[in-house]
Every structure is written in C-alpha cells, then in structure tokens.
C-alpha positions as CSV (number, residue, x, y, z in Angstrom):
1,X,30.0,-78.0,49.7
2,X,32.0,-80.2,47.2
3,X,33.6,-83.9,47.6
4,X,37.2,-81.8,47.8
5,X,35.8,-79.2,49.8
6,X,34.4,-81.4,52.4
7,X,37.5,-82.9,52.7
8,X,39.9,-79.8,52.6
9,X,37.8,-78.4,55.6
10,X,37.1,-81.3,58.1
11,X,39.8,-83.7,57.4
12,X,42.8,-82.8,55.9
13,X,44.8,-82.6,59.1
14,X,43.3,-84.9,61.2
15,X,46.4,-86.8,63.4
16,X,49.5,-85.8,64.8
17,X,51.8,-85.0,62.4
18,X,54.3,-87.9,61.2
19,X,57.7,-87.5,59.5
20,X,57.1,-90.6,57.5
21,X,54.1,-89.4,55.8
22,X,55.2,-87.9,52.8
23,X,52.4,-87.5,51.0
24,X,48.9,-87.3,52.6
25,X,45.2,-86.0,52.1
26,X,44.2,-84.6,48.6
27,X,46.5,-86.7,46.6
28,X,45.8,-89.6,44.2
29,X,47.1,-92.0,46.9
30,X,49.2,-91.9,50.1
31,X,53.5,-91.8,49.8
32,X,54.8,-93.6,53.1
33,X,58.1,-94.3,54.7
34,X,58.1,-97.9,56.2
35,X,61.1,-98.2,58.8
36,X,63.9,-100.9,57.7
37,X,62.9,-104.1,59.4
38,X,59.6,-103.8,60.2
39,X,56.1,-105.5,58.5
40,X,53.2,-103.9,57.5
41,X,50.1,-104.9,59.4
42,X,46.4,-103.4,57.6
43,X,43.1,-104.0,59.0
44,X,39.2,-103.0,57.9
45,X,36.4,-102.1,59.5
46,X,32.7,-100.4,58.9
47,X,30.2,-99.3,60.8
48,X,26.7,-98.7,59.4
49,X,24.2,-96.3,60.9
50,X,21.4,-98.8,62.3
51,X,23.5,-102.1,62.2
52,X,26.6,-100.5,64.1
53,X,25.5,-97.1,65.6
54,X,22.6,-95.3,66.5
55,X,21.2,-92.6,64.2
56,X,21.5,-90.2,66.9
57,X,24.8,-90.9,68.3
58,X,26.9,-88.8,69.2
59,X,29.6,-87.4,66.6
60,X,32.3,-87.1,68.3
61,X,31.9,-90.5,70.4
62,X,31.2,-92.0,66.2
63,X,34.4,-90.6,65.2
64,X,36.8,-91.8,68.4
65,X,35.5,-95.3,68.1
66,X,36.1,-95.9,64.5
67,X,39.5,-95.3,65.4
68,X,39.2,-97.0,68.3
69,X,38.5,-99.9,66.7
70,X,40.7,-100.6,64.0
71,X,43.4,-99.9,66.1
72,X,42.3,-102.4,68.8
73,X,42.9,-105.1,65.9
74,X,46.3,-103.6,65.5
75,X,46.6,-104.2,69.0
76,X,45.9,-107.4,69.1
77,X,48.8,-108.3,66.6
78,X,51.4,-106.4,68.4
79,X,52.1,-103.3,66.1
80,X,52.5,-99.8,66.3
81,X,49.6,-97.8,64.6
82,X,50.5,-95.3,62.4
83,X,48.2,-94.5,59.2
84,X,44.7,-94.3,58.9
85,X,42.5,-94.2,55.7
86,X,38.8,-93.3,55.5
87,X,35.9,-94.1,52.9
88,X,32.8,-91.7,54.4
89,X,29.3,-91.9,52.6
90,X,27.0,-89.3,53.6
91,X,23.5,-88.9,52.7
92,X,23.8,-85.0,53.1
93,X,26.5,-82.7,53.8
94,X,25.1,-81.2,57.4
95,X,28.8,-78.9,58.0
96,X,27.9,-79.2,62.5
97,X,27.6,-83.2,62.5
98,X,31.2,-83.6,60.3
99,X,33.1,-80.8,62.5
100,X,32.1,-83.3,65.4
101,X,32.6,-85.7,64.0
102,X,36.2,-84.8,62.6
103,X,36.9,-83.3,65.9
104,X,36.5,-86.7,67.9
105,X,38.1,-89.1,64.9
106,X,41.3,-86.1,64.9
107,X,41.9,-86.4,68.9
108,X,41.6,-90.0,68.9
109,X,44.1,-90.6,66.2
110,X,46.6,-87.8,67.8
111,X,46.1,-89.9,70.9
112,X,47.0,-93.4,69.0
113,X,49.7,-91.5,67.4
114,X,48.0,-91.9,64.2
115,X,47.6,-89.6,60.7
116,X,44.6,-89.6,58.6
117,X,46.7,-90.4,55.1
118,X,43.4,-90.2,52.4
119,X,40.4,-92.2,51.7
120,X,36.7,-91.2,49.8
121,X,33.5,-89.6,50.2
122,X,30.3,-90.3,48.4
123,X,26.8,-89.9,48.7
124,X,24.5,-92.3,50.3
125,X,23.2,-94.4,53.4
126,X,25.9,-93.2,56.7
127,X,28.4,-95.3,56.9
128,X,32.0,-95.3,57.7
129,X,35.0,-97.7,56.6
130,X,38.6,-97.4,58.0
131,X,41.9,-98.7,57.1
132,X,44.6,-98.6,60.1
133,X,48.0,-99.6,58.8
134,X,50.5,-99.8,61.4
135,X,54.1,-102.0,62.0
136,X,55.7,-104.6,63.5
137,X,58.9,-105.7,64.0
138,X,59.5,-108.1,60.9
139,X,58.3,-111.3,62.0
140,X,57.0,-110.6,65.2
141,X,53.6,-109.9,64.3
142,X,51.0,-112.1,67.2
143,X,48.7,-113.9,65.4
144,X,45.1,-116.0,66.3
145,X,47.4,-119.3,65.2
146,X,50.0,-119.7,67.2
147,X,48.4,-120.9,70.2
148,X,49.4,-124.9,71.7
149,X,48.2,-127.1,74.0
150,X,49.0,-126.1,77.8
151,X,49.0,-122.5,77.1
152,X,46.9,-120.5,79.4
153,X,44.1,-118.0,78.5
154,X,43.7,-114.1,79.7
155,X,42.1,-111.5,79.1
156,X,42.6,-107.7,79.7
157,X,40.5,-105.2,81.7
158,X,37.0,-106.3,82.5
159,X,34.2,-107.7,80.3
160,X,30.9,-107.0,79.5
161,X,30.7,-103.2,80.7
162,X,30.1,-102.3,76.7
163,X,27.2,-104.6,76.4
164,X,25.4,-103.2,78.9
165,X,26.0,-99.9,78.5
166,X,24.4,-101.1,74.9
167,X,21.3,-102.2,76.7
168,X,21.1,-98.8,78.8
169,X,21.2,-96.5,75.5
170,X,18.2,-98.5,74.2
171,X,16.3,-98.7,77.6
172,X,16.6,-102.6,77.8
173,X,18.3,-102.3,81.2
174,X,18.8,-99.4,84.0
175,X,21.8,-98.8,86.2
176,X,22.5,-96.2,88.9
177,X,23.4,-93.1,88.6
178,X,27.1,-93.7,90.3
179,X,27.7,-96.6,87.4
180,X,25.2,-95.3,84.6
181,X,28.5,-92.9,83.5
182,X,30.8,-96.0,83.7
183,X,28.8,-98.5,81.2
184,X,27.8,-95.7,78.6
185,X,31.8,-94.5,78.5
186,X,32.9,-98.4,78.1
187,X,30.2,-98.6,75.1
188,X,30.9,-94.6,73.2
189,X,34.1,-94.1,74.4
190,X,36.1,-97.7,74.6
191,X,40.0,-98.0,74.3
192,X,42.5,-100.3,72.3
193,X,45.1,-102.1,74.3
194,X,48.1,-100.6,72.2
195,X,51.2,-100.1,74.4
196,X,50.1,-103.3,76.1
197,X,49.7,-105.6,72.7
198,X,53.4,-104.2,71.6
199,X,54.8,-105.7,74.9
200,X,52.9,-109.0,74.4
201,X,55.4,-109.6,71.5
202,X,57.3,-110.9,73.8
203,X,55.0,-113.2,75.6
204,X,52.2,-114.0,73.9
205,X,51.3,-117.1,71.5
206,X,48.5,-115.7,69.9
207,X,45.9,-112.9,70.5
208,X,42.8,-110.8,68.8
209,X,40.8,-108.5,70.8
210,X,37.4,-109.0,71.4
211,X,34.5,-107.4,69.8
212,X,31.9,-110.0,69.2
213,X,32.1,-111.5,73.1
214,X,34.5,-113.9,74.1
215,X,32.2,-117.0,72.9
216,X,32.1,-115.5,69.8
217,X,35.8,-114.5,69.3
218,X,37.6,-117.3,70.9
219,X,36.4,-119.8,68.6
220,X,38.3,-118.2,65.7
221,X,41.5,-118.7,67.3
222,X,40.8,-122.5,68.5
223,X,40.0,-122.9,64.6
224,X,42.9,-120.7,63.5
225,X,45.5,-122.7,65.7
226,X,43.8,-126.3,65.2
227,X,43.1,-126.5,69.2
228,X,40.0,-126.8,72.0
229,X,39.4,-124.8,75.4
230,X,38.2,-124.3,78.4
231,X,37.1,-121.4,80.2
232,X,36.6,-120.8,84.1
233,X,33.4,-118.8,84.2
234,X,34.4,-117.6,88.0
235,X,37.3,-116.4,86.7
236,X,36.1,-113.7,84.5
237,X,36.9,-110.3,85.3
238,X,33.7,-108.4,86.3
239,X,33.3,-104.9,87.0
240,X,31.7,-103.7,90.2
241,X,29.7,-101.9,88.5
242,X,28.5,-104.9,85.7
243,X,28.0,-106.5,89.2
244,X,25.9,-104.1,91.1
245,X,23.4,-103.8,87.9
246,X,22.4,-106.7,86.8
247,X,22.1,-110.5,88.1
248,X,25.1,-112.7,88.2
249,X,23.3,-114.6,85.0
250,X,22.6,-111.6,83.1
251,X,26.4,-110.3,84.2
252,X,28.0,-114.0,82.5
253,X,26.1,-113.2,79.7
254,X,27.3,-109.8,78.9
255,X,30.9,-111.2,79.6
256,X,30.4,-114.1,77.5
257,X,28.5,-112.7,74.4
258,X,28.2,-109.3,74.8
259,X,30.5,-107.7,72.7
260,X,32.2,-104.4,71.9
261,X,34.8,-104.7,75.0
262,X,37.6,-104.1,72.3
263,X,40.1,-106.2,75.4
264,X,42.8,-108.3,74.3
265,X,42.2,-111.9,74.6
266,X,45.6,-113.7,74.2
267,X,47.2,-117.1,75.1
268,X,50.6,-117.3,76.6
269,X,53.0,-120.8,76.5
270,X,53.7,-122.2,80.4
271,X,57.6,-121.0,80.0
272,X,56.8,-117.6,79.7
273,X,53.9,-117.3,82.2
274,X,55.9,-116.3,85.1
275,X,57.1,-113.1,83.6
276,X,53.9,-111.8,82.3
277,X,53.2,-110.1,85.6
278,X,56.3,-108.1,85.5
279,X,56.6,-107.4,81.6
280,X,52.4,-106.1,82.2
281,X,53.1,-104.3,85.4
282,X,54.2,-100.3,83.9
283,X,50.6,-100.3,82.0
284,X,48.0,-99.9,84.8
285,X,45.8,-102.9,83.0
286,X,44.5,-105.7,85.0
287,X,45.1,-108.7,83.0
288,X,43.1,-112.3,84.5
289,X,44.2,-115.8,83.7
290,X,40.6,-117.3,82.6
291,X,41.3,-120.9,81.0
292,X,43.7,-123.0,79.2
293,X,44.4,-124.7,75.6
294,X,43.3,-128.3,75.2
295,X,43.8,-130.7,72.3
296,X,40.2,-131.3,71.1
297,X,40.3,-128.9,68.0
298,X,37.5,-126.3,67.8
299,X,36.2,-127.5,71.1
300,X,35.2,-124.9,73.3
301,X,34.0,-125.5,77.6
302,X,33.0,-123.7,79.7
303,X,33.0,-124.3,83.7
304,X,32.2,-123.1,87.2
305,X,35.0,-124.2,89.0
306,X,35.3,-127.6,88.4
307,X,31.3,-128.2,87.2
308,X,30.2,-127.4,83.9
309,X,28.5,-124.5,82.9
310,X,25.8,-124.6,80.6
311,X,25.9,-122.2,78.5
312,X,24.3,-121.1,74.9
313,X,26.0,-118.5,73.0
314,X,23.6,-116.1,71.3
315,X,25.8,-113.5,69.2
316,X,25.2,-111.1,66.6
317,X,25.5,-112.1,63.5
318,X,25.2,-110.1,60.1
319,X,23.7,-112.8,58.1
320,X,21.8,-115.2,60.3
C-alpha cells in the first residue's frame, strides 16, 4: 500500500463533516472558511513511540489521545476546535494497527467536533504530530499572561489519576480492581476541558491545561505574566480512588508532578470570582480554588495550610 493509498483508505474522512471545510484530505493544502470576527488559534504536538507511548499501546486509545491533546491546549485558550492536520511516520504499513488506529483518532475528532483537513506520511521510527486549529472570538483568546496579583488559582477535575495509571501500565504501582479501571481510563483515554475553556472567556485571566504536573506547568504562566504563587497543598482535588492506592505523599506527588491530567489550570481576578460558580455550574466539572497570585515574579510556594510544604519537583524533561 502507497503513501496515497494509505491515506485514501484510513483517513480521508476522519471528523464530522464541516461546512467550512472546503477543501480537505488529498489536496496540496487545506481551503478553510474562518467565520467574520473570530482569530485563529494553532497548536503542535508529537508523540514518539518510547518517549510518549508504549510500543504496545493500544491503537485506538493512541489515536483518541492525540486528539485529545492538542485540543486540551485549545482549551485552555478558550476556542472552538475545528481542524486537525496530521504528519504520521510509520516504520511499516501493518493495514489492522492503522484501522485502529484511524478508528479511535475519527471518533475522537467527531466528538470534539473536529475534521481531519491533510497532513503527511513517511517512513520511519512511529511517531505522530498534530496540528489543531480552532477559533476564538477576535480578541478574546485566554492566554498564560494575563494573570495579576490577587487573582486566585483553580483547577478542574482531579489530579494525578493519569500519573498513576502511568505507574500501573508499567507495574511500578498496583491498585484495586474497583479503581484499577478508573486510573488506566484517566491515563489512555483523558478528556480536554472544551465547552468549559469557551465559557472561561468570560472569567478567566489566564489559563493552560496541564500536562507536565502542576509544578511543572504553573511556572510558565508565573514567568509568562511576570508574577509569584502559592499553592495550598490540602486544597488539591484528589480522587478517591488516587487516595485509596497510594500514600498521602505518593498521592501529592502524582498531583504535583505527575502529568498527563490534560485539566485546566486557570487564574480568575477577585471581581469576577463570585460568578464562577454559576457561569461553571451546566458542565458537570468540579472546579477547586487551590492558591493565589503574589508579586514575587517566578516565585512559586507551596503550603499545608498555613506551614510550608517542602516539596522538590522532579518532572520529565526531554533534554535533561
């Protein structure tokens, strides 16, 4: 099977349809409508077999979460995903892995309301690179440097689930069998925040979602925005079943540098804090207030209440 072939067969209809795509897959480039008054918002990511997946992983679960994660960064900045792009390099053409493969990145972007608009194949290592392109009203785009001293930190969902789920696949942890199903969905199967980030438009100072853990990710929008923090370490939202695994120690740490919890982390000015709650309440996502914005640029805290937390921050890093 050919370059053209390959595509023709597994992914030359991947999405939901979209009016303004007018011209798609098997073209030179991709023709698309932008709505009057709106920005363009494009993010990149890739995932390499052995650095970003196991060589075993599942196919479908590969293809929903290299949606899944470009669109989270979408997201984060408030706009509406709509156009996806793919550069796939194979080492061989095995027809069962790329039907799986197609099948779980084609119901993952119909469910984000996205198309697959073009992209490339070639031959080599596995890895996968994805473009989302989606839009935001002009101007309204949330950004990691808009955040000011006072404004209060929050996070959605729960944290940490993914990271341990990680250490479960590679038999570095255990859990039981009633939240074994729970950590290993959070880690193959995780979800961006989108109808939530589009309603933080209206609230929110800055944001990003958080991939690296929250010591890891918060730091780029204290440098971004020229501003310190603090974080409440009680205050983190934990999962019962993060909880009944694993030691409260070993539960912080997932939470804190864990990674892969594709959450919104977002910072929201006192003024609009009381209507958060209601503007949040229609989308079924917990959302907890974890710390506030101080003045000390790049400064980051972290406490137990009112004592501090020590705490070193051990991420991963592609070129240590």
């Amino acid at each position: 099977m050919g370059e053209f072939e390959l595509i023709a067969s597994f992914f030359a209809d991947a999405g939901i349809a979209r009016q303004d795509v007018v011209v798609g897959v098997g073209d030179d480039g991709a023709v698309l409508q932008m709505r009057d008054g709106y920005d363009l918002v494009v993010t990149t990511d890739t995932m390499v077999c052995g650095t970003h997946f196991f060589p075993d992983v599942d196919p479908r679960a590969l293809g929903h979460k290299l949606v899944t994660v470009n669109v989270s960064d979408l997201a984060a900045m408030g706009a509406e995903p709509s156009w996806l792009s793919l550069a796939l390099t194979l080492p061989n053409v095995d027809e069962d892995w790329l039907r799986q493969f197609a099948a779980g990145l084609a119901e993952t972007a119909d469910y984000y309301n996205c198309r697959l608009v073009g992209g490339d194949t070639t031959r080599g290592p596995l890895s996968l690179t994805m473009i989302a392109k989606g839009q935001v009203p002009r101007g309204r785009a949330i950004t990691r440097s808009g955040a000011n001293v006072g404004d209060f930190i929050y996070v959605t969902g729960t944290l940490g689930d993914a990271a341990l789920g990680l250490k479960v696949c590679q038999g570095h942890a255990e859990a039981s069998k009633k939240h074994q199903a729970h950590l290993l969905q959070r880690f193959h199967f995780p979800s961006a925040r989108v109808a939530l980030g589009q309603a933080l438009r209206n609230v929110a100072s800055s944001a990003m979602d958080i991939s690296d853990g929250l010591c890891g990710d918060l730091p780029h929008i204290l440098r971004r925005s020229g501003v310190g923090a603090y974080i409440d370490v009680n205050k983190l939202p934990l999962s019962q079943a993060l909880k009944d695994s694993c030691d409260q120690s070993t539960a912080l740490k997932m939470a804190l540098s864990g990674g892969e919890d594709y959450e919104l982390l977002f910072t929201v000015p006192e003024s609009k804090r009381g209507s958060l709650d209601v503007l949040l309440s229609p989308y079924g996502v917990p959302v907890s207030c974890i710390g506030r914005i101080t003045g000390v640029a790049g400064k980051l805290e972290l406490k137990a209440g009112e004592q501090p937390f020590e705490y070193q921050h051990q991420g991963f890093n592609h070129f240590p």
